[in-house]
N, C-alpha and C positions, 0 to 999 in steps of 0.2 A: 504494500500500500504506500510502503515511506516514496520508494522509486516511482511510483505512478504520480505522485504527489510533484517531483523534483522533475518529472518527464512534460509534466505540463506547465508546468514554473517555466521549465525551460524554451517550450513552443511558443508562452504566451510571450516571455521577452523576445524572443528570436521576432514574431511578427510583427510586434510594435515599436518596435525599431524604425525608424525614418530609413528611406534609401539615401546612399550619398550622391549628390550631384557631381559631376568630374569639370571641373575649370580646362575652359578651353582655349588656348593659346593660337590665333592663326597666325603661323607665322610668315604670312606674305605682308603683316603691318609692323613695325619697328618700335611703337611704341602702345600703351595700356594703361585704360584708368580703372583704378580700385576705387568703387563707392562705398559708406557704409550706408547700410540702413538702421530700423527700429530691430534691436533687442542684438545688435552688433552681426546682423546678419550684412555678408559681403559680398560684391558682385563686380564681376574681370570685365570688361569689354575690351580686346585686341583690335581695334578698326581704326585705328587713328594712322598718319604718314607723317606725322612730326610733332615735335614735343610741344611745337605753339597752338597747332592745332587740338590736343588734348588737356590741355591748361586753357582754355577759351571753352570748352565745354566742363571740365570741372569749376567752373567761377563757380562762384554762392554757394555751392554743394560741398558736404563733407565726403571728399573725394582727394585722391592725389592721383599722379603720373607714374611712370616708371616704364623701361628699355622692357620690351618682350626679350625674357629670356630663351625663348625657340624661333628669335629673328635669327637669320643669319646675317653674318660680319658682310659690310659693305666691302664690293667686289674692290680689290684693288690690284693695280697693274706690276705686275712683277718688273724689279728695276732692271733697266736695258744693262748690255753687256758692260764690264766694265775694262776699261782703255789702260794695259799696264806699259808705261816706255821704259824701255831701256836706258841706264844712263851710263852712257860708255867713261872711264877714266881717262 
């Protein structure tokens, strides 16, 4: 009876458990504002293309900015060859 008792203790927490929501990072935007809400609940939106532009929607809101960490690094051009002279004695 104890075990039947602890078996349904157990199913009734297992179900009333909230599912977790997964924060979703796109990283085709470079940058992401974190809002809070009521009761400290928090919300990601990855859709901004620069930091001015997500600071101009966080105004007035309890909100900040911050780099998408699954942006990738800005492309940048591998340095040309480089030119060594000889200096003859």
């Amino acid at each position: 009876m104890r075990t039947l008792g602890l078996i349904l203790i157990a199913i009734t927490t297992t179900l009333a458990a909230a599912p977790a929501t997964a924060q979703r990072y796109d990283p085709r935007y470079p940058v992401c504002l974190q809002k809070w809400g009521e009761a400290g609940a928090t919300g990601i939106d990855c859709s901004y293309t620069s930091l001015e532009q997500c600071k101009a929607t966080a105004s007035g809101l309890s909100a900040s900015c911050f780099a998408n960490p699954y942006s990738p690094p800005p492309h940048q051009t591998p340095p040309g060859p480089v030119s060594r002279q000889r200096t003859r004695p």
